[in-house]
C-alpha positions in Angstrom: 22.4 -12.6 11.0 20.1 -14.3 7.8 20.5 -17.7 9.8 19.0 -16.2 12.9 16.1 -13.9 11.7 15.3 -17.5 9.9 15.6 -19.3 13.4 13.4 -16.8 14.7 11.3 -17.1 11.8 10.8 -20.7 11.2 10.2 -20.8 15.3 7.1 -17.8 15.0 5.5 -19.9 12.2 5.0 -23.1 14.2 3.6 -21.1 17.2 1.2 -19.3 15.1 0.4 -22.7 13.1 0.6 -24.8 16.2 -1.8 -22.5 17.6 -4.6 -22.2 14.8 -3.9 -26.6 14.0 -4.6 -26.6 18.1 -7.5 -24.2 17.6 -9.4 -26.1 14.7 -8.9 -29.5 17.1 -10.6 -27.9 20.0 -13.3 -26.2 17.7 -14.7 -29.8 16.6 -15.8 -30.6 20.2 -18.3 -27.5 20.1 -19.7 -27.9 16.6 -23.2 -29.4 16.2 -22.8 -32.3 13.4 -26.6 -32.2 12.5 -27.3 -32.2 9.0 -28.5 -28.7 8.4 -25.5 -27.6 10.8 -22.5 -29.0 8.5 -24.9 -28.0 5.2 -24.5 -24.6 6.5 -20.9 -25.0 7.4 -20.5 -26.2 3.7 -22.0 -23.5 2.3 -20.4 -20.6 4.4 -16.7 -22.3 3.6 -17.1 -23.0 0.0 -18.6 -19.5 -0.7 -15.6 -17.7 1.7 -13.4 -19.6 -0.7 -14.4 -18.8 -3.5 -14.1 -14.8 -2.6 -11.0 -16.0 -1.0 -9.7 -16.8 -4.4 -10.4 -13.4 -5.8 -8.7 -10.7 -3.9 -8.1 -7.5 -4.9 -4.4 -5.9 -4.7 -4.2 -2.7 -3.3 -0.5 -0.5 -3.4 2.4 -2.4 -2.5 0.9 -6.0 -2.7 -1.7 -5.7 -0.3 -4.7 -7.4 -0.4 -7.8 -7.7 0.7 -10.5 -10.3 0.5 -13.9 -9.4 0.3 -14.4 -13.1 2.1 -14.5 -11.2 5.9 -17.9 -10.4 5.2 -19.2 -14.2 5.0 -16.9 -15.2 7.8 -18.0 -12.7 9.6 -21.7 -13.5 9.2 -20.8 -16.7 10.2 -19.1 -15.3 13.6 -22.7 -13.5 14.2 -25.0 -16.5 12.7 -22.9 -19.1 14.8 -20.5 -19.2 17.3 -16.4 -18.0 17.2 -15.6 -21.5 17.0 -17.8 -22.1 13.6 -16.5 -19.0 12.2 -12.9 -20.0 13.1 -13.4 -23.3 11.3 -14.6 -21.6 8.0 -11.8 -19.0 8.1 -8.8 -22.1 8.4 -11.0 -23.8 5.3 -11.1 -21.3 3.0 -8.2 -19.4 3.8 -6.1 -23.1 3.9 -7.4 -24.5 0.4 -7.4 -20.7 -1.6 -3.6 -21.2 -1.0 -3.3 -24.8 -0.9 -1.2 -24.4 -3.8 2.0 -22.4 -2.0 4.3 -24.3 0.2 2.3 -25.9 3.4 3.9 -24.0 5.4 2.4 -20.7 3.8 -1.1 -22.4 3.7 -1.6 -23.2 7.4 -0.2 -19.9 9.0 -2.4 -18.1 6.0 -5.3 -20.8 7.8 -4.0 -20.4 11.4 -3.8 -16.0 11.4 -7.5 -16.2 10.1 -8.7 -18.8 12.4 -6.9 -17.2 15.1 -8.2 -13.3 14.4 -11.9 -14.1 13.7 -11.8 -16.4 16.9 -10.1 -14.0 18.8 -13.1 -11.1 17.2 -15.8 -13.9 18.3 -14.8 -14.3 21.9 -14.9 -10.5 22.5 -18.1 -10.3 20.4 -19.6 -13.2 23.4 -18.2 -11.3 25.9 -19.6 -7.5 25.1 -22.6 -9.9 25.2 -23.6 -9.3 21.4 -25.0 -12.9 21.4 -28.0 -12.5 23.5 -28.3 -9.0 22.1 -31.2 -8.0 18.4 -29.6 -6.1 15.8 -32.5 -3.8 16.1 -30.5 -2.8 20.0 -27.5 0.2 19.3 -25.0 -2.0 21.7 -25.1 -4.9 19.5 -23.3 -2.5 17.2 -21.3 -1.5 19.6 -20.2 -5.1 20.1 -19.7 -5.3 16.3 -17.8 -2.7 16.1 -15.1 -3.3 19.1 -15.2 -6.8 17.7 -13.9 -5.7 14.4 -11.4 -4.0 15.4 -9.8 -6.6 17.4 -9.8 -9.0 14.2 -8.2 -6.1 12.2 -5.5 -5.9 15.5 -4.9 -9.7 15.9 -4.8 -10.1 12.1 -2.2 -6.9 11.4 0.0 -8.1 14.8 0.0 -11.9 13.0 1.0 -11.0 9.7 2.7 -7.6 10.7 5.4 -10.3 12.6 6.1 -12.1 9.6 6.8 -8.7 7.5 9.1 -8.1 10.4 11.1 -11.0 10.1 11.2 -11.3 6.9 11.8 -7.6 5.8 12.6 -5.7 9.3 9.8 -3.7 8.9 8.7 -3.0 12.4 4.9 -2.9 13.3 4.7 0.8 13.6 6.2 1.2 10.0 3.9 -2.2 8.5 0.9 -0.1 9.8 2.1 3.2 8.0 3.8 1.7 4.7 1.1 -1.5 3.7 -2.0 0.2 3.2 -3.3 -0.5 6.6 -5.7 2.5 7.2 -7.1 1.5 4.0 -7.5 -2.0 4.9 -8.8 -0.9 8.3 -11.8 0.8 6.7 -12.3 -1.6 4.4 -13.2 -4.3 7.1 -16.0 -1.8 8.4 -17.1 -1.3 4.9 -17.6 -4.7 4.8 -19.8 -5.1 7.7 -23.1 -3.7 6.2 -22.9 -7.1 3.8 -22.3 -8.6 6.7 -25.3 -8.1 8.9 -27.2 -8.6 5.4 -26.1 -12.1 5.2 -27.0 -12.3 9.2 -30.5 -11.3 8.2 -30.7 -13.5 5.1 -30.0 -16.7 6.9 -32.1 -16.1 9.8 -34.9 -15.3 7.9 -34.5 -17.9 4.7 -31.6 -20.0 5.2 -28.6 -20.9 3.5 -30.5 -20.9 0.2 -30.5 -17.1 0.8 -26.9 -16.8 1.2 -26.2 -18.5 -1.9 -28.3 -16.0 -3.9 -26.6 -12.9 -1.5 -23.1 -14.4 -3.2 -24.0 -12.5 -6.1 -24.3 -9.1 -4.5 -21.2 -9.9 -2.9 -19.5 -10.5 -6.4 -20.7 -6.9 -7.4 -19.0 -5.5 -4.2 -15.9 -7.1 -4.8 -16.3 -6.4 -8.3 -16.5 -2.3 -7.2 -13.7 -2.5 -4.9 -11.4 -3.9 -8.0 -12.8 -0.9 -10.1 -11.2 1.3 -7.4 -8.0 -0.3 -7.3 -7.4 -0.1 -10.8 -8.6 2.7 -10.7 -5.3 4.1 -8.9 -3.3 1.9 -11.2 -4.6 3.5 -14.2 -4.0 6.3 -13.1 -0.4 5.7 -12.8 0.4 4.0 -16.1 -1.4 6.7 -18.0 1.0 9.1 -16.7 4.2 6.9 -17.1 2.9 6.7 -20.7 3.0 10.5 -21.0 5.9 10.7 -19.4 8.1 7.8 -21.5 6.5 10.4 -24.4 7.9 13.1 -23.2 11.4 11.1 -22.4 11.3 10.2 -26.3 12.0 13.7 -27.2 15.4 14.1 -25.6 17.5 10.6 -25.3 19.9 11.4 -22.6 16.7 12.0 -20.2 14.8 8.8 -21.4 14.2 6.8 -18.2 14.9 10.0 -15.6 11.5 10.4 -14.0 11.2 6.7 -13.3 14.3 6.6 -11.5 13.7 9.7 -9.4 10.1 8.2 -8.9 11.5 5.3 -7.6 14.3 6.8 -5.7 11.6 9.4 -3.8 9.3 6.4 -3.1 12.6 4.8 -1.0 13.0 8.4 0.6 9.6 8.5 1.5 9.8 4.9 2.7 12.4 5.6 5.0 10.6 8.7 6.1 7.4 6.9 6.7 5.5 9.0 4.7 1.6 7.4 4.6 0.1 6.0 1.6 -1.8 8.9 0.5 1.3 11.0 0.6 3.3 8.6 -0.7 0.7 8.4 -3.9 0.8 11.9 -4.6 4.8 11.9 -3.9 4.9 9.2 -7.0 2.7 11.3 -9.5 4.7 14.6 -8.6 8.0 12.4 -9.2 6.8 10.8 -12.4 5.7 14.0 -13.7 7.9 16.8 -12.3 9.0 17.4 -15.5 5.8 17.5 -17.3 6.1 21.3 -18.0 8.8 21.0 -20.6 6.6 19.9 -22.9 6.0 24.0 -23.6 9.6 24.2 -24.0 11.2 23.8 -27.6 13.3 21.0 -28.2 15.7 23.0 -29.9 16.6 24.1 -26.2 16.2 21.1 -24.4 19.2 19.3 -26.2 21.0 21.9 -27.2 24.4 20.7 -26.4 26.2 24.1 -25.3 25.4 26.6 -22.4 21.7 27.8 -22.5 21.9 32.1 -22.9 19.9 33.9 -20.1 16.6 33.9 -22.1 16.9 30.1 -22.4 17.5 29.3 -18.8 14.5 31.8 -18.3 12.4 29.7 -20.5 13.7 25.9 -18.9 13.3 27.8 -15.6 9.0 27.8 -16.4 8.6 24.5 -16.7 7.6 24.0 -12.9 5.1 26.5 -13.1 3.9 25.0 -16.6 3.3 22.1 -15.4 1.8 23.0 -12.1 -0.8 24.5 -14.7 -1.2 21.3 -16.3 -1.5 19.0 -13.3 -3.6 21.8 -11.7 -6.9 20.9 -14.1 -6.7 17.4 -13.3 -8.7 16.9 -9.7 -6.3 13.9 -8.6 -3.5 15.7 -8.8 -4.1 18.5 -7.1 -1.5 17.6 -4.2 1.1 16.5 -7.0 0.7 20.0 -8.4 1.6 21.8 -5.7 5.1 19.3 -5.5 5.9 19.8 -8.9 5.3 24.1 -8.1 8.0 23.6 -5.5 10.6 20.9 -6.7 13.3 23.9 -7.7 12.8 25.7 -4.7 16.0 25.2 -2.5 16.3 25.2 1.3 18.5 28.2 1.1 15.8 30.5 -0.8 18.0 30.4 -3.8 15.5 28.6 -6.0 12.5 29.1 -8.2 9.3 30.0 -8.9 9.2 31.4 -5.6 11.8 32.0 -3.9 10.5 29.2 -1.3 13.1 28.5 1.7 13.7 25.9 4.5 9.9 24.2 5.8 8.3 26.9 3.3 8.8 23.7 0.6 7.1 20.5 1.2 8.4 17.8 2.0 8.1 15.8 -1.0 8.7 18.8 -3.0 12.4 18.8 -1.4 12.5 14.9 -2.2 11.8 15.0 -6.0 13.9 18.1 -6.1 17.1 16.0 -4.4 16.5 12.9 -6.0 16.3 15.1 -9.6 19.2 17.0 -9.2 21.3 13.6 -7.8 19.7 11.7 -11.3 21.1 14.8 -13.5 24.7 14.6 -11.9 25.1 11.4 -12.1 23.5 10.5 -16.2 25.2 11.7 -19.2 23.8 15.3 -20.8 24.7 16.9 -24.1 27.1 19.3 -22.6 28.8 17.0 -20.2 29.5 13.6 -18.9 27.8 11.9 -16.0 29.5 12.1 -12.6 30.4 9.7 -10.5 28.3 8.6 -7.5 31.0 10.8 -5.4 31.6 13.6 -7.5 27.4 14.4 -7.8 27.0 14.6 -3.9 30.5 16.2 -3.2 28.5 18.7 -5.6 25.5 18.9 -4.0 26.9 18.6 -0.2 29.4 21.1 -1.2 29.0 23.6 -4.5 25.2 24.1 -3.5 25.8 23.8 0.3 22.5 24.4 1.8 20.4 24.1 -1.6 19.0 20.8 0.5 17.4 18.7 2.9 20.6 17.8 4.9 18.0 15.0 6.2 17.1 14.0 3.1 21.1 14.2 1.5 21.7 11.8 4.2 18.9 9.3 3.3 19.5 9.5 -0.2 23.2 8.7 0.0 22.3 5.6 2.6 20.1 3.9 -0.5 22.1 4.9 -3.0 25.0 3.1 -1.0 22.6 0.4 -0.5 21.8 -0.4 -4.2 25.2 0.0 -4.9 25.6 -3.1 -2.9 22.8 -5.2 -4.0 24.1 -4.3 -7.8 27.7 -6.2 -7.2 26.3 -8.8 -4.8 
């Protein structure tokens, strides 16, 4: 199976690189080798590459390069067959240093998308159209998306044969609406760099790089943002884990075992964000609750259950202050509520309980089981859903039970191999 998705894939590369080497042949026949023209072409590729070289990682090792707005500018300034020729260069020597393989299909999807984006540009007509007319936007626009299309088909087929993520789940799981935006965000800077050049020249696009810098410097500022945001709370969290030893390490694992749930589930990326805050702190709460209880190694009495049992409503109080995690509050609420109504603070049943809520609250109870506590041994992989499929029969997602024990099997299997 390996040796034919490989077949497949080595095959898929050469067409796409075939086609953007083929594309870059044809485009030297329509460029104007004039002095100013190849200055210009110079000046458009060398600054693309350099923003090329600094891109700025989204989630899940996404990127994107705040370089569409010169190549762009270049697709309006020029012609699709200029703007093809600085998206191979730039994209071709920012990677120059991966295999040569990576470098010309890297060179080849952005030749091919902006070209592609160019020739629909021509044909809505946005060439012979001001940017002071509404359809020239209009051009833009439907333009834009087709690059976004092309570009997300391209590399979307690569994910696929590499990973077996289909298109539909690329477009749901990598960010893409994000990205998607992004590219219009983009356009503004853009049509700035149009209007630069066409009233001073390349000198003025030179001086707009530094603008640019500050754009791409604000877009990085909102990424780490995100990952701040994260790292603060796993530092809270590891804090929290230091109290009690035999829980150290618990709500990364359920984190990371609700993020392959939610995976499979195709959850979006801002559901998927809130999902991993709620799972990294769903036990925030019992930081009110005395340690003397939380490791006490014998069977809690009523009034110390009562007290563990308020540590989802502690920290929904917490969480609840905090404006980003608003939508991870009302998860961490609802992770002991069970399908069956049988849980707590609520008394919650069935599609009452979010989604994610009755994720973290699977994946918790499955960690528990299965890691050693004061009072008892872990169980066995086995043993902790034969409890949970059997001693709390109905308590959970059956849908979710199912998905859990399919990874679970999965790892399993990547562990001995």
């Amino acid at each position: 199976m390996e040796k034919k998705r490989n077949w497949k894939l080595s095959l898929y590369l050469s067409i796409v690189i075939g086609a953007g080497v083929l594309l870059e042949i044809v485009s030297l026949f329509h460029l104007d080798f004039s002095l100013s023209y190849l200055v210009s072409l110079f000046v458009f590729s060398f600054l693309a590459f350099l923003l090329e070289l600094m891109p700025v990682y989204l989630q899940e090792g996404v990127a994107i390069s705040i370089s569409f707005a010169l190549v762009y500018a270049a697709l309006l300034l020029f012609s699709p067959y200029f703007a093809a020729t600085v998206a191979f260069l730039c994209a071709f020597f920012a990677t120059i240093k991966s295999p040569y393989y990576v470098s010309l299909f890297n060179a080849s999807q952005h030749a091919l998308s902006i070209f592609l984006s160019g020739q629909v540009f021509r044909a809505l007509g946005g060439y012979e159209l001001s940017w002071q007319n509404l359809p020239f936007y209009g051009a833009a626009v439907v333009s834009i998306v087709v690059f976004f299309i092309s570009n997300t088909l391209l590399v979307g087929g690569v994910v696929y044969l590499t990973q077996g993520i289909s298109l539909r789940s690329f477009w749901r799981e990598k960010n893409s609406r994000e990205v998607f935006f992004q590219h219009f965000a983009l356009f503004p800077f853009s049509l700035l760099l149009y209007l630069v050049y066409t009233y001073i020249g390349y000198w003025g696009i030179i001086l707009f790089f530094f603008p640019l810098m500050v754009a791409r410097y604000s877009f990085k500022l909102f990424a780490d943002t995100k990952k701040n945001h994260l790292q603060l709370l796993q530092a809270l969290i590891a804090a929290l884990d230091a109290r009690d030893s035999y829980t150290a390490g618990h709500s990364s694992r359920v984190a990371d075992l609700s993020l392959q749930i939610a995976e499979r589930l195709h959850l979006p990326p801002s559901r998927r964000e809130a999902l991993e805050y709620a799972a990294v702190l769903h036990d925030v709460g019992k930081i009110g609750i005395q340690d003397s209880i939380l490791t006490k190694p014998g069977k809690l009495s009523e009034d110390e259950y009562s007290l563990v049992r308020k540590h989802s409503e502690i920290g929904y109080k917490i969480l609840g202050e905090i404006d980003f995690l608003q939508e991870a509050a009302q998860i961490v609420l609802a992770h002991h509520e069970r399908m069956d109504g049988s849980g707590y603070p609520e008394g919650k049943k069935g599609e009452e309980i979010p989604l994610e809520a009755r994720i973290v609250g699977a994946v918790d109870v499955f960690d528990a089981l299965t890691s050693d506590r004061p009072y008892r041994r872990a169980y066995s992989v086995e043993e902790a859903f034969e409890i949970m499929e059997n001693e709390e029969q109905g308590s959970f997602d059956p849908e979710i039970i199912q998905i859990l024990k399919e990874i679970v099997g999965e790892n399993r299997k990547k562990d001995v191999s």
